[in-house]
C-alpha positions in Angstrom: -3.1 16.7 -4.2 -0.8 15.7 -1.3 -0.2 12.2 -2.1 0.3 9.9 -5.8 -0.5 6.3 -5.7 1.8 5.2 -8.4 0.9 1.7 -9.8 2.9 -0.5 -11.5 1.8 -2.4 -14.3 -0.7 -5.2 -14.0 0.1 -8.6 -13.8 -0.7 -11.6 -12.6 0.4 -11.5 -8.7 2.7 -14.0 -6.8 0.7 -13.7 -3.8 -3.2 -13.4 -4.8 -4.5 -12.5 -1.8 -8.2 -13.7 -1.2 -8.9 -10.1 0.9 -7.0 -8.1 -2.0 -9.8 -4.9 -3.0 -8.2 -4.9 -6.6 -10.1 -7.7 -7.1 -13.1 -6.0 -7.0 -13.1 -3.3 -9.3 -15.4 -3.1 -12.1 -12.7 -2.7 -14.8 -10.7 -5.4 -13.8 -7.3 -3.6 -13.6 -7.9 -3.6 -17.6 -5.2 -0.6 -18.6 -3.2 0.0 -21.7 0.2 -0.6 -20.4 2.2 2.4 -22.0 4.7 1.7 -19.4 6.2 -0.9 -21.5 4.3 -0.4 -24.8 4.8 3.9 -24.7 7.1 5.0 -22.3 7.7 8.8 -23.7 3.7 9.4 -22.9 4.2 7.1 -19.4 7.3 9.3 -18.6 6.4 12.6 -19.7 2.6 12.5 -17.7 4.5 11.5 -14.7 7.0 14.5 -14.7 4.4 16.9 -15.5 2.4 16.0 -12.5 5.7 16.3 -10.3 6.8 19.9 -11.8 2.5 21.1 -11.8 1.7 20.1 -8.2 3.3 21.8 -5.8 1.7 20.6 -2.9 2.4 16.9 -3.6 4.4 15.2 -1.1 4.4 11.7 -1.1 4.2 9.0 -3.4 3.7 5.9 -2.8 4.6 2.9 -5.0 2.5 -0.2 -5.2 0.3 -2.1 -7.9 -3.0 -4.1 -8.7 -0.2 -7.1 -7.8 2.9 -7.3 -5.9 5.1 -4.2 -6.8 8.0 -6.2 -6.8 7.4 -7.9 -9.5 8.6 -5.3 -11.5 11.6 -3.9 -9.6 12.8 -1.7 -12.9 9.6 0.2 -12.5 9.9 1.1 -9.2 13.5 1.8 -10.2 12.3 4.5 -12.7 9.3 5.7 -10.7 12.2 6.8 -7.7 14.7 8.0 -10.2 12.3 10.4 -12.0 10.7 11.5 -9.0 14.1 12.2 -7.2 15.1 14.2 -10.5 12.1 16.6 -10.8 11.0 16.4 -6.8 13.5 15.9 -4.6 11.3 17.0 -1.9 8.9 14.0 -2.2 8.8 11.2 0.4 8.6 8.1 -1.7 6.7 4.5 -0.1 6.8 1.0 -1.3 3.7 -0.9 -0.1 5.4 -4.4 -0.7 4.0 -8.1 0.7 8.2 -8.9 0.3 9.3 -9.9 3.2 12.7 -10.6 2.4 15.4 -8.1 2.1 16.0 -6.4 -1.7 18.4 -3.9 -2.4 15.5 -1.4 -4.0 14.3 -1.0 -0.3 17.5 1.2 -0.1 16.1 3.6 -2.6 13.0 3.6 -1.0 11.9 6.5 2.3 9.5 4.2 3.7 9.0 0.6 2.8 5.6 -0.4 4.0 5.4 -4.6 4.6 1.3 -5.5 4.4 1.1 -8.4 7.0 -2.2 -10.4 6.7 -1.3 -13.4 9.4 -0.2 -13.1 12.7 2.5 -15.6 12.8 4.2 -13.6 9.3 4.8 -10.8 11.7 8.5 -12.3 12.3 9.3 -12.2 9.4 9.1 -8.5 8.0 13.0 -7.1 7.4 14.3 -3.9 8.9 15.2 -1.6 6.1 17.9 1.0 5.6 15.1 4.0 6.5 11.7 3.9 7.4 10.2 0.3 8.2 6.3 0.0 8.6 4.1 -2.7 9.0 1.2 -2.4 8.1 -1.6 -5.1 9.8 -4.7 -5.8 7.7 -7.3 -7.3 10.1 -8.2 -10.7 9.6 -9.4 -13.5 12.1 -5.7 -14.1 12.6 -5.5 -11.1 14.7 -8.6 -12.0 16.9 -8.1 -11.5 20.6 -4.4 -10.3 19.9 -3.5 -7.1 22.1 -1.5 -4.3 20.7 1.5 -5.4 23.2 1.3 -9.3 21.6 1.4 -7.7 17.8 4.3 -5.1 18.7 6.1 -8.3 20.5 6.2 -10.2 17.2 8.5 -8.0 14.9 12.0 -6.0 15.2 11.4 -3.1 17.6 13.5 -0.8 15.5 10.7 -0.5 13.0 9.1 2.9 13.6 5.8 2.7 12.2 2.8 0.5 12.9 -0.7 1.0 10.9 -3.7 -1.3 10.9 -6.5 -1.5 8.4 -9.9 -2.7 7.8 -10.5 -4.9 5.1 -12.8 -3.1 2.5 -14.9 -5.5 0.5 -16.1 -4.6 -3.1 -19.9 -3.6 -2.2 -21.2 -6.6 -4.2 -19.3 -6.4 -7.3 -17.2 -10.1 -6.2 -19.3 -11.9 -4.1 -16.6 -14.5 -4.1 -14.1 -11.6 -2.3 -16.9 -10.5 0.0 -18.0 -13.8 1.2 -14.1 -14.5 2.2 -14.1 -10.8 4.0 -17.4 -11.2 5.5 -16.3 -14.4 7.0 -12.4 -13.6 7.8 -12.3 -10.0 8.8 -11.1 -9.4 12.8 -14.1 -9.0 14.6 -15.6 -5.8 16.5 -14.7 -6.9 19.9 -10.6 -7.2 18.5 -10.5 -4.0 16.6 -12.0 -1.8 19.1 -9.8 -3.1 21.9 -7.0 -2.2 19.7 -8.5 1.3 19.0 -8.1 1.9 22.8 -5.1 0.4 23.2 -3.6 2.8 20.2 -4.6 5.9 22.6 -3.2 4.6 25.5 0.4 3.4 23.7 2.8 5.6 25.0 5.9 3.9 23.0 8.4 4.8 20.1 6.6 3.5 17.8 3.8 5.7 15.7 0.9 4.3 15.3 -2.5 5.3 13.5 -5.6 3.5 12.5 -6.9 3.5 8.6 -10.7 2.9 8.3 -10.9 3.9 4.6 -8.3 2.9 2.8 -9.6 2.9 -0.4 -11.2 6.6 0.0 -9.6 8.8 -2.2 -11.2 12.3 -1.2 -8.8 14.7 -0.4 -6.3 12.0 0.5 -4.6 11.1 -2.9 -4.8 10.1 -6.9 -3.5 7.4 -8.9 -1.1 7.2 -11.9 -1.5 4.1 -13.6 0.6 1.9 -16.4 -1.2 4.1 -19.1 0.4 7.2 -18.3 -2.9 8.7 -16.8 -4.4 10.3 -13.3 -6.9 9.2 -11.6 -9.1 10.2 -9.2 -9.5 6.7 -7.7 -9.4 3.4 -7.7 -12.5 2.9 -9.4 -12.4 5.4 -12.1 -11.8 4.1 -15.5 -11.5 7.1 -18.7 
């Protein structure tokens, strides 16, 4: 396992997304939160995974809503990790855009920027900034040079992603990506545009987002790992 997806617990999210994938799992987010309601078993899970996989090296910090929302989890989540892995890179994946002092804590704070026009608006943090663009129609017929113009060129890392939908589990969620996703022509002209960037900025491409296989597991609010996104125990 080279990267943890550590969730925060589950709650109703200030931004609820119409494009958001956690919408579209079968179990509805539904977990015992033993964050709050057992922290020994929430606590002790999460160090054992830290001291039993070596090979981890990244965890990255984000939720079924806007991690933010519970800043004292993130809190613990970088305090534990930093006392049993010091070695681990450790990413926020926030929709935040305004400046927090737990982005200080944080290796890599990665802003999720679903309009065009938001771009402005992501903060330059103490480390490692990324942006990450999800593809709607806002982005149609915008060049890689327009999207780089549009934010603080001391952020170092640019990634774009396809919307996943949920394969037919919300229809409501798929109708909205069917009709707002950034169409073919737009996302393969950005494709060639990556390999032709010969910038400062690194840049990569994330088709499948939501595929776990050999990428990563998830620790969730009950103090258990996960295979995926999907699973449910």
């Amino acid at each position: 396992m080279k990267s943890l997806q550590v969730l925060t617990p589950n709650k109703k999210c200030i931004f609820d997304c119409p494009f958001c994938i956690a919408k579209g799992h079968k179990h509805n987010n539904d977990f015992v939160n033993n964050y709050e309601n057992n922290y020994l078993k929430w606590e002790s899970n999460l160090i054992k995974i830290l001291k039993e996989n070596k090979d981890l090296k990244n965890i990255v910090i984000t939720g079924t809503n806007e991690p933010i929302q519970d800043i004292k989890c993130i809190k613990d989540i970088v305090r534990i990790t930093r006392k049993y892995r010091s070695d681990i890179n450790i990413e926020l994946q926030t929709r935040y855009y305004k400046y927090d002092k737990v982005f200080d804590l944080i290796d890599v704070v990665a802003f999720s920027v679903s309009d065009y026009k938001l771009l402005k608006k992501v903060v330059k943090t103490k480390n490692i900034t990324r942006i990450v663009v999800i593809l709607t129609d806002n982005f149609n017929n915008k060049t890689l040079t327009d999207i780089i113009k549009q934010f603080d060129q001391r952020i170092e890392q640019l990634t774009f992603k396809i919307i996943q939908d949920s394969n037919g589990y919300n229809k409501k969620l798929d109708t909205w990506i069917d009709k707002h996703k950034a169409n073919d022509e737009t996302i393969n002209n950005l494709k060639k545009q990556i390999i032709n960037y010969n910038g400062n900025i690194s840049i990569m491409f994330d088709e499948t987002c939501m595929d776990s296989t050999n990428r990563y597991m998830v620790f969730r609010e009950d103090g258990n790992l996960y295979k995926d996104f999907y699973e449910v125990k």
